[in-house]
C-alpha positions in Angstrom: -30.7 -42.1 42.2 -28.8 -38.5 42.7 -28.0 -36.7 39.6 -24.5 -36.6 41.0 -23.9 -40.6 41.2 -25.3 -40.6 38.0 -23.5 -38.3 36.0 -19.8 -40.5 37.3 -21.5 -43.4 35.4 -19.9 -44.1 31.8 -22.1 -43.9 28.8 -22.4 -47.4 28.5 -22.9 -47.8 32.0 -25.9 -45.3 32.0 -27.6 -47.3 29.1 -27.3 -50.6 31.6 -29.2 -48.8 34.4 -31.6 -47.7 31.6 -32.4 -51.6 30.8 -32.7 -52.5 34.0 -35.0 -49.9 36.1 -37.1 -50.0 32.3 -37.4 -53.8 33.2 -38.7 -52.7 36.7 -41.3 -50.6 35.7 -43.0 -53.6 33.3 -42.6 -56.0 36.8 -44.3 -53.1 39.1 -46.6 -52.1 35.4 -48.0 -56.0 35.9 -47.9 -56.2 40.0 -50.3 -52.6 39.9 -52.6 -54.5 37.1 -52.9 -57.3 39.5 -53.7 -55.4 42.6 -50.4 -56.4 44.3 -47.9 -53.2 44.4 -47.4 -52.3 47.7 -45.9 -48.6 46.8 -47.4 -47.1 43.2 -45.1 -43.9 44.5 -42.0 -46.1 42.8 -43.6 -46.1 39.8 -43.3 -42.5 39.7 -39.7 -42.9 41.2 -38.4 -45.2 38.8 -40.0 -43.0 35.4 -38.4 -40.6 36.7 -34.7 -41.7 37.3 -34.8 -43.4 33.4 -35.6 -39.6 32.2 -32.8 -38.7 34.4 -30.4 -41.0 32.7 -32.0 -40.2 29.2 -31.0 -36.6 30.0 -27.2 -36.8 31.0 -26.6 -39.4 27.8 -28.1 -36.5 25.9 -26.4 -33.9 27.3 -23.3 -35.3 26.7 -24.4 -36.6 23.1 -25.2 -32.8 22.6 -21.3 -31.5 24.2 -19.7 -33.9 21.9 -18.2 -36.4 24.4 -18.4 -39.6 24.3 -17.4 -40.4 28.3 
């Protein structure tokens, strides 16, 4: 996801998206153990975007507001 779309997200909704692309990395974790993901790149992709998320909720943790 773009930094942009994800700094409109609410706090709450930011921890949400954290859940769910964590829960997609343990599926794509268990389809590359298995020999059957088709694009490892996502893996990469997907780390990435959580440590996005992790950043702004900091950020904002850090500026005081709770948005």
């Amino acid at each position: 996801m773009e930094i942009k779309e994800l700094r409109k997200l609410s706090n709450e909704e930011l921890n949400k998206k954290i859940v769910e692309t964590k829960d997609k990395l343990f599926t794509m974790r268990m389809q590359q153990a298995n020999g059957t993901l088709e694009k490892p790149i996502q893996l990469r992709t997907l780390r990435r975007d959580v440590a996005k998320m992790k950043t702004i909720l900091k950020e904002r943790e850090i500026a005081g507001g709770n948005e």
